[in-house]
C-alpha positions in Angstrom: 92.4 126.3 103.8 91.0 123.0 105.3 93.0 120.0 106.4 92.4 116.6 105.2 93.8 113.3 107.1 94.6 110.4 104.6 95.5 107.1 105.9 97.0 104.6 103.8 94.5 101.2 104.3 96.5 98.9 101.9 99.0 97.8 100.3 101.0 99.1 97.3 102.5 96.4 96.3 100.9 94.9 93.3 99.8 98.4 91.8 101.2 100.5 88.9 104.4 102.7 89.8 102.7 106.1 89.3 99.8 105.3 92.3 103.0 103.7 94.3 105.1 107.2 93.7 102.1 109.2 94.2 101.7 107.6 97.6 105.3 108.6 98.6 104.6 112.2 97.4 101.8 111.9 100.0 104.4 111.0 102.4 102.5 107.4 102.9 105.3 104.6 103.8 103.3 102.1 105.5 100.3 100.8 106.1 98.1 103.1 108.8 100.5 105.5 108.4 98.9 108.9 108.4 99.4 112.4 107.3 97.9 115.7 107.5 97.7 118.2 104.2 95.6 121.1 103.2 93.0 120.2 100.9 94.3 121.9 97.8 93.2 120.6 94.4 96.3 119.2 93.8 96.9 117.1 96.9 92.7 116.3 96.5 94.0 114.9 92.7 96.4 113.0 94.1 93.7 111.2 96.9 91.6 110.1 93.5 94.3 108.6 92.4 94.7 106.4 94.5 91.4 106.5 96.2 91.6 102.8 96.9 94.2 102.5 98.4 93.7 105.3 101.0 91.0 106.9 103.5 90.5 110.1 104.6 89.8 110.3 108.6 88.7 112.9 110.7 
């Protein structure tokens, strides 16, 4: 499978505590942190989620 790169480009505070747990399950702590995953439907799912508050690099 592919790898994806998401970076976390703001904040959680402010935001529900499913998008702020689904951002830990990413392994996202900080801001510009980033990780690497394969691109499997259920890690895609979770990027939607919280869509704006991450950004997948290259």
């Amino acid at each position: 499978m592919a790898t994806i790169k998401i970076k976390q480009v703001k904040s959680k505070i402010k935001f529900p505590k499913d998008q702020k747990l689904t951002l830990e399950a990413l392994g996202l702590k900080k801001i510009n942190s980033v990780v690497e995953h394969e691109a499997t439907p259920q890690i895609l799912g979770m990027v939607t989620k919280v869509r704006h508050l991450v950004k997948i690099i290259d």
